[in-house]
Jmol script that loads the backbone (N, CA, C; Angstrom):
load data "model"
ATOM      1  N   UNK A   1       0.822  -1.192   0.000  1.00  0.00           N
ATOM      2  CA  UNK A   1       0.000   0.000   0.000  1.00  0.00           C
ATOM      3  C   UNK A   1       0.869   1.260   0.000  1.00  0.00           C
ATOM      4  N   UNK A   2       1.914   1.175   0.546  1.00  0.00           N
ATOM      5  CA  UNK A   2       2.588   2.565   0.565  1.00  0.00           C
ATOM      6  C   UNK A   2       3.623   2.704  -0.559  1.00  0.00           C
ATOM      7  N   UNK A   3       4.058   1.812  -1.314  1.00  0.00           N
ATOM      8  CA  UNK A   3       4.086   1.874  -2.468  1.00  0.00           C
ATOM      9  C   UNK A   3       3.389   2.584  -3.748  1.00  0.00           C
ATOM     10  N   UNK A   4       2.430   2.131  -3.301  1.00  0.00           N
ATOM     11  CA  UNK A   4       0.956   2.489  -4.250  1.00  0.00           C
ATOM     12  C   UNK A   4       0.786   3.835  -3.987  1.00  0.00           C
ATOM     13  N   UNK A   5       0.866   4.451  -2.546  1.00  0.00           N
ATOM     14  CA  UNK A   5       0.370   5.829  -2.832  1.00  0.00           C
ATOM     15  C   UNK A   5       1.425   6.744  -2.111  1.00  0.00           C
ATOM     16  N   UNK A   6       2.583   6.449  -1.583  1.00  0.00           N
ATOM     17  CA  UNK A   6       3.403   7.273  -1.466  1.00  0.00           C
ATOM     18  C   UNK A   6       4.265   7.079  -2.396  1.00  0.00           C
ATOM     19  N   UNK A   7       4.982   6.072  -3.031  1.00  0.00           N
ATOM     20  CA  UNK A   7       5.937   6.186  -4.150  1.00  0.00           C
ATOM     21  C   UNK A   7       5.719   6.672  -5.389  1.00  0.00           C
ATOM     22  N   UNK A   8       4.477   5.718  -5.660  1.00  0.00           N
ATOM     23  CA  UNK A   8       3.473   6.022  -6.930  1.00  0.00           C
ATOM     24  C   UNK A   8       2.999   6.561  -7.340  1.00  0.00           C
ATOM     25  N   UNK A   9       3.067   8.173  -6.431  1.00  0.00           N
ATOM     26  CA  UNK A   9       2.340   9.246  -6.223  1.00  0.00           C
ATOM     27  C   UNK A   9       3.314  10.572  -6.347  1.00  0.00           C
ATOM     28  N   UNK A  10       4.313  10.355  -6.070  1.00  0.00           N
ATOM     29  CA  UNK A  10       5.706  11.207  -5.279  1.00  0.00           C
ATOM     30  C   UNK A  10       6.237  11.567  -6.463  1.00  0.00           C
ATOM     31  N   UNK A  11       6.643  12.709  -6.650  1.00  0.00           N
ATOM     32  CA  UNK A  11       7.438  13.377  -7.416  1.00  0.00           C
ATOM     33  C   UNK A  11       9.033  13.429  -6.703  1.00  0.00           C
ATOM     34  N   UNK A  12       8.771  12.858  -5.822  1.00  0.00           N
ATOM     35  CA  UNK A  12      10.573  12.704  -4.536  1.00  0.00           C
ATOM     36  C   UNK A  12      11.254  11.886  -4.993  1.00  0.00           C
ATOM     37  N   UNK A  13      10.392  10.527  -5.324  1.00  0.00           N
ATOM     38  CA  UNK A  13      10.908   9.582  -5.947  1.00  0.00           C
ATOM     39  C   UNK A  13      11.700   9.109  -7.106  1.00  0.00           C
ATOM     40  N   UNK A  14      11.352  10.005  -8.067  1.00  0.00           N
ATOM     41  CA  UNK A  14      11.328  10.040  -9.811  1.00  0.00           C
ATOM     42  C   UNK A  14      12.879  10.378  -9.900  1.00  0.00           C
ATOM     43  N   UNK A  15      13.703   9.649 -10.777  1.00  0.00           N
ATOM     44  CA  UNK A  15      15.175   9.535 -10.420  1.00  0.00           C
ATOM     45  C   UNK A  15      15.402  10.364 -12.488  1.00  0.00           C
ATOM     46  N   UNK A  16      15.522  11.256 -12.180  1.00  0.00           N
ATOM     47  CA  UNK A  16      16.199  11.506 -13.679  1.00  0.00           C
ATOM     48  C   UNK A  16      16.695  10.977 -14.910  1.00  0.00           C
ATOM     49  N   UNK A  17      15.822  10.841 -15.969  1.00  0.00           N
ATOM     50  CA  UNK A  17      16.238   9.866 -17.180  1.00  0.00           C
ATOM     51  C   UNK A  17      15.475   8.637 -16.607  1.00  0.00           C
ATOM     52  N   UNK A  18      14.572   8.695 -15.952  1.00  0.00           N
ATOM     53  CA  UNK A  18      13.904   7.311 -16.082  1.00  0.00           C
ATOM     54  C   UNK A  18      12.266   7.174 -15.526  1.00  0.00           C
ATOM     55  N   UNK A  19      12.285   8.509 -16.013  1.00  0.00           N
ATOM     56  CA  UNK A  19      10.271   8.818 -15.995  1.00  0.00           C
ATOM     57  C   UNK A  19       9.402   8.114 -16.624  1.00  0.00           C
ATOM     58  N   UNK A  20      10.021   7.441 -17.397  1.00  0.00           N
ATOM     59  CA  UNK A  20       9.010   6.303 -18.280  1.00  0.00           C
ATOM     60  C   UNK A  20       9.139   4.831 -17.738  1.00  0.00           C
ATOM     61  N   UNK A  21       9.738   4.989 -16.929  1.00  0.00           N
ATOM     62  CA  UNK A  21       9.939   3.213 -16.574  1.00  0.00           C
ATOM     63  C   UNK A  21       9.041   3.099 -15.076  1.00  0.00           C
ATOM     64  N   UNK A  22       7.969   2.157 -15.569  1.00  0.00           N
ATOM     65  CA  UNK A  22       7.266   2.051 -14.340  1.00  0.00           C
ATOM     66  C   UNK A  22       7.882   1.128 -13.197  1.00  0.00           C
ATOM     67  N   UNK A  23       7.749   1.602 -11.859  1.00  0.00           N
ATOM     68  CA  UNK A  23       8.404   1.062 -10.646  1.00  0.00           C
ATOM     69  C   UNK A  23       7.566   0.804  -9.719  1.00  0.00           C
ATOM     70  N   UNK A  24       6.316   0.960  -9.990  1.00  0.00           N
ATOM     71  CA  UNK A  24       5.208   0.477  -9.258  1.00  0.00           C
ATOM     72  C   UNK A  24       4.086  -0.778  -9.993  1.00  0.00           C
ATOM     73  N   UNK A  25       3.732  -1.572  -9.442  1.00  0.00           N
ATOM     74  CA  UNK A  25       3.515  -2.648  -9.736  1.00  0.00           C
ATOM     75  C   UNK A  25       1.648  -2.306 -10.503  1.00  0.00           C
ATOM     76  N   UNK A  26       1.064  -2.452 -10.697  1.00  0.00           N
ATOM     77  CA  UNK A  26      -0.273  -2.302 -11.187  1.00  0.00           C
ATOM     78  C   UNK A  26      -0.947  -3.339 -10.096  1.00  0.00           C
ATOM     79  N   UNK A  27      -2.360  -2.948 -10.197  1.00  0.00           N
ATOM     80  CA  UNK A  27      -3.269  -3.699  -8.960  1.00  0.00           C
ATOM     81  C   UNK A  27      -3.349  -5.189  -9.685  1.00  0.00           C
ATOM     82  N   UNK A  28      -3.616  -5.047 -11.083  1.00  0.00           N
ATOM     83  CA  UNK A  28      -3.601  -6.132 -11.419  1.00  0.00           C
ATOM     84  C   UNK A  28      -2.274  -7.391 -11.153  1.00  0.00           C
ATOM     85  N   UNK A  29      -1.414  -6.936 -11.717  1.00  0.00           N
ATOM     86  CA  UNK A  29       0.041  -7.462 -11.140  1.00  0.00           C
ATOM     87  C   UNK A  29       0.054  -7.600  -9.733  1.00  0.00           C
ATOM     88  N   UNK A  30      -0.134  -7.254  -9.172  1.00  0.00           N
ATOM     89  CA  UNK A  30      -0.177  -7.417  -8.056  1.00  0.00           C
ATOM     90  C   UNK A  30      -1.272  -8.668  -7.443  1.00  0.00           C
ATOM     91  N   UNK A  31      -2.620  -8.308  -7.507  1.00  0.00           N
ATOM     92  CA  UNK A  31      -3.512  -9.643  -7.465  1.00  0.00           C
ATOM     93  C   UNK A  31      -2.946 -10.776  -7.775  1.00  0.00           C
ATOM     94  N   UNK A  32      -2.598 -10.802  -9.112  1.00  0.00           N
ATOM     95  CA  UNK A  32      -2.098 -11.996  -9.952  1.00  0.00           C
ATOM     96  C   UNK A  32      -1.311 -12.900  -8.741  1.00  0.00           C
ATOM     97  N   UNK A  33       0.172 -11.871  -8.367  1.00  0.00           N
ATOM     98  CA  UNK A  33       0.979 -12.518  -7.832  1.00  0.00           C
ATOM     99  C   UNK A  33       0.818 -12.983  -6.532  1.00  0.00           C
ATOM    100  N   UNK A  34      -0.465 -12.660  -5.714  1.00  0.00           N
ATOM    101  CA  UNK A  34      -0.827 -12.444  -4.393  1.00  0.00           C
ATOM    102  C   UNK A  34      -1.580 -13.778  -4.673  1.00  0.00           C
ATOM    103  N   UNK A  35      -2.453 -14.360  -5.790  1.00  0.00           N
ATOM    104  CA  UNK A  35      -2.983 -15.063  -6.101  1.00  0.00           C
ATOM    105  C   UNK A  35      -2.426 -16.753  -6.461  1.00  0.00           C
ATOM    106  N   UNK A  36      -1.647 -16.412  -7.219  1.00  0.00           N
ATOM    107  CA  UNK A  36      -0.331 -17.561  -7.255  1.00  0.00           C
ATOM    108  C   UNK A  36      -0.041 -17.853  -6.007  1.00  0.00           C
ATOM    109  N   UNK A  37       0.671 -17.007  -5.561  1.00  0.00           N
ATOM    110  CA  UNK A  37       1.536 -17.374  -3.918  1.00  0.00           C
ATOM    111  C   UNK A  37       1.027 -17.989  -2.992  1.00  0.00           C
ATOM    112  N   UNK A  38      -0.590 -17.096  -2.791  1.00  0.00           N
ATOM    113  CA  UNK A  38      -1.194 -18.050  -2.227  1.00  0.00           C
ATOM    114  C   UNK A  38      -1.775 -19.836  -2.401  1.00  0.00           C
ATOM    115  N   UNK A  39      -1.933 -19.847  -3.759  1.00  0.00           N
ATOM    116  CA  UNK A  39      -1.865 -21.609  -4.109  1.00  0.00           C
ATOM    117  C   UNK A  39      -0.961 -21.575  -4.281  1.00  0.00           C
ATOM    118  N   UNK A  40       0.464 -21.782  -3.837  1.00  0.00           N
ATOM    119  CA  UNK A  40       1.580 -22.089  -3.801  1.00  0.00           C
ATOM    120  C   UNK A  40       1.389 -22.871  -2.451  1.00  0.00           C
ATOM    121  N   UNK A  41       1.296 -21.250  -1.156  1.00  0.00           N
ATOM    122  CA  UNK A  41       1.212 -21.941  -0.004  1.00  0.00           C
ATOM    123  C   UNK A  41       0.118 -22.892   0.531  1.00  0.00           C
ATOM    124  N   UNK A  42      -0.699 -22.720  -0.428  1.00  0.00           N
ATOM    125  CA  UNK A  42      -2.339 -23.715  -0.017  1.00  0.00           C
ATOM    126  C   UNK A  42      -1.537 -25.037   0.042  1.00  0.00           C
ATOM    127  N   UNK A  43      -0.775 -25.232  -1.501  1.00  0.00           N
ATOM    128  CA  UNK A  43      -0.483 -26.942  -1.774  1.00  0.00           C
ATOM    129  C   UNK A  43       1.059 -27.385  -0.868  1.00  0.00           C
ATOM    130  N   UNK A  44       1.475 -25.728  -0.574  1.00  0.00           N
ATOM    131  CA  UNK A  44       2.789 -26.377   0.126  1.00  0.00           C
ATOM    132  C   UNK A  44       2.148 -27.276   1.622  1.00  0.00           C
ATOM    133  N   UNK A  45       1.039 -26.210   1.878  1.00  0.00           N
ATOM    134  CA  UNK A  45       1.172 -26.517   3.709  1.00  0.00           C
ATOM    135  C   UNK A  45       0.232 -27.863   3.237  1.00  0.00           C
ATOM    136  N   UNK A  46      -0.807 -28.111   2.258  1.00  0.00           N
ATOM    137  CA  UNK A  46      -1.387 -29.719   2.146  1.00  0.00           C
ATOM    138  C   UNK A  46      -0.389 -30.741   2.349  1.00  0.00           C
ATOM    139  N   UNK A  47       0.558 -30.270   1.770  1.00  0.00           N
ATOM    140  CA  UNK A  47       1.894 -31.622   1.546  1.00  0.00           C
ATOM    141  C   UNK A  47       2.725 -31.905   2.888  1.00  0.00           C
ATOM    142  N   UNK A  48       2.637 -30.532   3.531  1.00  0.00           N
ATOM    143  CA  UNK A  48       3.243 -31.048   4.854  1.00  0.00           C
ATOM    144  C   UNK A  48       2.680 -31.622   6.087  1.00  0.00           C
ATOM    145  N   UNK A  49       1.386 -30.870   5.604  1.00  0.00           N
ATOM    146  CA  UNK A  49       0.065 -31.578   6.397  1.00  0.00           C
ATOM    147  C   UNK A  49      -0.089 -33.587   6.294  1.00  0.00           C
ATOM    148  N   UNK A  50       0.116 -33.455   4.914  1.00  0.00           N
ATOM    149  CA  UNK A  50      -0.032 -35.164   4.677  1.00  0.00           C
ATOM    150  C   UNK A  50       1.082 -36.025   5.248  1.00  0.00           C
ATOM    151  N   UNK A  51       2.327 -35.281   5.343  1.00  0.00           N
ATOM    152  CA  UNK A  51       3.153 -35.941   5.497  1.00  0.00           C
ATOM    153  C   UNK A  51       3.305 -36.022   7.253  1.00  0.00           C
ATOM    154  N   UNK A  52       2.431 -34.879   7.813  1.00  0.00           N
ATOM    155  CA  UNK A  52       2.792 -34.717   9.400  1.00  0.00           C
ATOM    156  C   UNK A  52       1.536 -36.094   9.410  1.00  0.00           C
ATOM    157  N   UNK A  53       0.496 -36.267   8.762  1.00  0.00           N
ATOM    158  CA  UNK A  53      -0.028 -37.074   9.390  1.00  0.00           C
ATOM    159  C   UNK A  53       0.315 -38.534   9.165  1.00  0.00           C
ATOM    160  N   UNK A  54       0.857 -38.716   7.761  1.00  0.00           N
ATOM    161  CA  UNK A  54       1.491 -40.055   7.639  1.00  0.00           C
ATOM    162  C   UNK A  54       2.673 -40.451   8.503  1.00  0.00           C
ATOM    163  N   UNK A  55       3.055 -39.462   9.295  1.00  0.00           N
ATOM    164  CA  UNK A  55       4.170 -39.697  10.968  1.00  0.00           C
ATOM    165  C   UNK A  55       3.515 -40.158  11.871  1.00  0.00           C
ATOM    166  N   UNK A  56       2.387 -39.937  12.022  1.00  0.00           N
ATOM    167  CA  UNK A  56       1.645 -39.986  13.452  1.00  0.00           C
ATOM    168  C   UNK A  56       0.551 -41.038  12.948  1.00  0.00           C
TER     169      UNK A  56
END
end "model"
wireframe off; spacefill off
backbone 0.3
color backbone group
C-alpha cells in the first residue's frame, strides 16, 4: 500500500532519465501474484500436512 500511494504518487521519488519506466507494480500485477503465492502456499502446507499425518 505505501508503495501504491506514497511512491506512486511522489514526485521525490522520480530519479532523472527514467520517468518512463514504471516502478510500481499495477493492482492487477499485483492480485495476480498475491494469487499464485497463495496456491503455492495452499499446496505447500497440504503436503506437509499429509506428510505430518502419515508420521503420526
Amino acid at each position: 500500500m505505501i508503495d501504491r500511494f506514497w511512491v506512486g504518487h511522489s514526485r521525490f521519488w522520480i530519479i532523472p532519465g527514467t520517468e518512463e519506466i514504471p516502478f510500481v507494480q499495477t493492482w492487477p500485477q499485483v492480485l495476480k501474484k498475491r494469487g499464485i503465492l497463495t496456491l503455492i502456499w495452499i499446496a505447500g502446507a497440504a503436503v506437509i500436512a499429509g506428510i505430518v499425518i502419515l508420521l503420526h
